[in-house]
N, C-alpha and C positions, 0 to 999 in steps of 0.2 A: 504493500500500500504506500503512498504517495502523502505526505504532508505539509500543506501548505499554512504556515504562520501567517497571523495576522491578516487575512482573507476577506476580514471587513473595509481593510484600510485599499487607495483604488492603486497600489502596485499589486498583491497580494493577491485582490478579488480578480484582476484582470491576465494572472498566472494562471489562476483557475481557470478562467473560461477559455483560454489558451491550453490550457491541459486537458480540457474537456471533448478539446478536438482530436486528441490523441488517444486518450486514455481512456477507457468506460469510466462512468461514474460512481459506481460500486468501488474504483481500486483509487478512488482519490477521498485524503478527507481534511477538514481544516480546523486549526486551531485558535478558537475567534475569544477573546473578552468578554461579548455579549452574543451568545447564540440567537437570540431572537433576531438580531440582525442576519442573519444569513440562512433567514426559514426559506431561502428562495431556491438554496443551493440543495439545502433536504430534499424540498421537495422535486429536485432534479435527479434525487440520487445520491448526491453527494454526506459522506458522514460529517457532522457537525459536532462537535463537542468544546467543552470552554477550556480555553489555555491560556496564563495569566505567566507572564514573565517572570513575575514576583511572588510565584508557586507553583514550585515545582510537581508538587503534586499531581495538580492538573494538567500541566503538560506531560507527565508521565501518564497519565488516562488519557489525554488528546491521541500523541505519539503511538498507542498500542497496535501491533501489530504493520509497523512501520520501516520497511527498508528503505525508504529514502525521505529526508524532512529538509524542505524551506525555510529559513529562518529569516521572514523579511526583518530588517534592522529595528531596533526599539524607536519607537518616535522621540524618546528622551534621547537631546543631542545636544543640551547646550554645556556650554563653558562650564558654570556649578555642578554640572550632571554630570558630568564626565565617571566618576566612580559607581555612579548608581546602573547608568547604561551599561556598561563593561560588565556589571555582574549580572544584569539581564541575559545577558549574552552567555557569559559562563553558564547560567540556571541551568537557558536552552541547549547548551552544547552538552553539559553533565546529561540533561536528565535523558537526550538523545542516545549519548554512550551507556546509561543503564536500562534505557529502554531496549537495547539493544539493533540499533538502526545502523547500517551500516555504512550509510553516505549522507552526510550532512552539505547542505548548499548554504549560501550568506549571501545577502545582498549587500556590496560590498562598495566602492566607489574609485574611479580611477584616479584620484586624489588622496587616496588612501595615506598617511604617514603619521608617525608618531610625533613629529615635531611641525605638522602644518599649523598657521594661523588660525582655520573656521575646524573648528572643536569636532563637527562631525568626522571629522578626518581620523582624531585622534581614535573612537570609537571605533573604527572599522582597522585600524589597522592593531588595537590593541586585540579585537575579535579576528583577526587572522594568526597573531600569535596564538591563540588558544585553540581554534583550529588544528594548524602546528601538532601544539601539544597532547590534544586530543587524543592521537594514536587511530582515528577514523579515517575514514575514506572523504576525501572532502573536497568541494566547489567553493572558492568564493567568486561570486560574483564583479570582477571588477567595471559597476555599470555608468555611463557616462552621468555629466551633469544632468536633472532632471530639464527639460523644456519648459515644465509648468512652473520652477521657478521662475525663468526669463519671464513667463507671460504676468507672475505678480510683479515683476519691476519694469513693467511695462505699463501696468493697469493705471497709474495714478498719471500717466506721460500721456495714455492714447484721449483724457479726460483734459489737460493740463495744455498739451504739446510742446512740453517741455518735461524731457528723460534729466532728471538733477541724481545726478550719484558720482563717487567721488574716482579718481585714475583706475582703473581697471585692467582684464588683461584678456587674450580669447579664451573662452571657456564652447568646448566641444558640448553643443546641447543637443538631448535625445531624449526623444519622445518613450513616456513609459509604455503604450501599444508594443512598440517595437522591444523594448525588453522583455513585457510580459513575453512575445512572441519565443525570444531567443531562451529567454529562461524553461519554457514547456520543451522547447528542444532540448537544450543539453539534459532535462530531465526525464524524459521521456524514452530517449534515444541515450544516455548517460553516455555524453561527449563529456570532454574538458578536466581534468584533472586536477587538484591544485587551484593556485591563484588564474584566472583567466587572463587573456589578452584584453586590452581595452575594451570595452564593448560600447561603442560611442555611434553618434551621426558622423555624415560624412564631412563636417566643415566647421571650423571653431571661428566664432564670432565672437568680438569686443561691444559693447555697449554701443559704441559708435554705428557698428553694423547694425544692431536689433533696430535703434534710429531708426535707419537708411532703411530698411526693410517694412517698417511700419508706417515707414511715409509713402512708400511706393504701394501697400497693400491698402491703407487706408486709403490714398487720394490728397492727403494734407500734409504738412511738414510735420514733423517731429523732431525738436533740437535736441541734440547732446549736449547739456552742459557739465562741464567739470569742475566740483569746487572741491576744496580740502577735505580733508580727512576730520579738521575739526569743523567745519560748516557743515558739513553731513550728518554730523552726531548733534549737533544744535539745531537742527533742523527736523530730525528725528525724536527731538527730546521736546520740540516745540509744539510734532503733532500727537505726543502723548505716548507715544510708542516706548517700551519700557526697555530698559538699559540691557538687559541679558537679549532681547532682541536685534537691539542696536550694535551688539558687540558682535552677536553671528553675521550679521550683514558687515560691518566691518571688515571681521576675516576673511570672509568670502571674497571679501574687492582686494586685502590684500596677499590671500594667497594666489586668485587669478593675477594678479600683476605679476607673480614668481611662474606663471605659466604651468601651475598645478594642473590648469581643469584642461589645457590648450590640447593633449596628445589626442590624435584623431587613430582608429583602428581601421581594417577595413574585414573583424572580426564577425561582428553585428550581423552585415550587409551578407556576409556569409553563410552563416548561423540562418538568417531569415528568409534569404534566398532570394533578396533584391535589397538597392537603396532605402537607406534609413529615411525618415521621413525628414526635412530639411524643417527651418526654424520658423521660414517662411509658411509651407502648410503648417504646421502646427497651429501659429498663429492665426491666418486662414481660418482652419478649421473652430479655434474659439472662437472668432470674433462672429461666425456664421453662429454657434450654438449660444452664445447671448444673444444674437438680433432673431433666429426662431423662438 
């Protein structure tokens, strides 16, 4: 059987129904917080049972009879969390190993390091050491930046038309469709061994480009403007936005300047069996499902 974490959240749920194209629905099942959210999967087939990061118990009854489990990432990612996440992580990987599951998957990020600036980084690369040490069989996922961030620092610009965030760097953005898709592959098909190659869109774009891109999709200009590193944070702190927020978006602008998120694969594209989706439909794509 086949275990998908976190299946409510829309990386997770959309592995699912990418597995669901491969897989019968009896040999997959997930590990959700709140079962009632995913009475939809039940009644597809799919087994549903509650798995809680923060007991293990439960995901030792999610996990049962489990030779392969997805561990999508904890949603605790910031700067103070940092030791709370990491032991999520451990729960999930221990209680994997006593469940007796033989291949653990992570969703992992190609920005992965123990000494990057935006804190999620630190998470995934401290859950790949334990991985490591696990003595399993294992996947991490190393998946590109998500696109749906782009499109929140986009949202307050395509309103404004004016993009205000502070020097940045290209960050390789991909659409989660297209992960869920590669993710039910290597799953399914158990490709990939170990840490994976990039698993990214095919083109890394600067803040500059998203602009350039929104101005050409929408029809209106969209400016890049650049201010400091401390005008951005008073600026953030001006529209109420709370400081542990403003520190993640920080790091993010200055680990992209170090060209963290920039490596492009052509892993993905592979894996899915055609071009990733580029940033432009993405965008496309949302701006069409706000205005239906």
């Amino acid at each position: 059987m086949i275990i998908v974490t976190g299946a409510n959240g829309k990386l997770g749920r959309a592995v699912v129904e990418q597995l669901l194209k491969h897989v019968p629905a009896e040999e997959i099942g997930v590990s959700v917080r709140d079962p009632n959210q995913a009475q939809e999967l039940r009644e597809r087939g799919v087994r549903v049972r509650r798995g809680d990061y923060d007991d293990a118990e439960s995901l030792h009854d999610a996990y049962e009879g489990a030779s392969q489990v997805l561990i999508v990432s904890s949603g605790i990612m910031g700067e103070a969390d940092i030791p709370h996440g990491i032991q999520q992580h451990q729960t999930a990987i221990d209680t994997a190993k006593r469940a007796g599951v033989t291949r653990v998957l992570y969703t992992s990020h190609i920005g992965s390091s123990p000494t990057s600036h935006f804190a999620p980084m630190i998470h995934h690369a401290a859950t790949e050491k334990l991985l490591k040490a696990s003595g399993m069989a294992f996947t991490s996922l190393r998946n590109g930046y998500y696109a749906a961030s782009a499109l929140l620092l986009i949202g307050g610009a395509i309103k404004t038309g004016e993009l205000i965030a502070p020097e940045d760097g290209p960050v390789a953005w991909t659409a989660h469709s297209d992960l869920a898709e590669a993710a039910a592959a290597i799953i399914s098909e158990q490709k990939l061994d170990g840490i994976t190659p990039n698993l990214t869109g095919s083109e890394a774009i600067d803040m500059e480009g998203i602009a350039s891109i929104a101005s050409e999709v929408l029809g209106r200009t969209i400016r890049r403007i650049v201010v400091s590193d401390e005008e951005f944070r008073d600026r953030m702190m001006a529209q109420g936005v709370p400081e542990a927020s403003i520190n993640m978006r920080m790091g993010m602008f200055l680990a992209s300047r170090q060209g963290d998120f920039a490596q492009v694969d052509p892993a993905l594209a592979d894996l899915i069996g055609r071009p990733p989706k580029s940033f432009r439909e993405v965008l496309k794509e949302s701006i069409s499902q706000q205005q239906g």
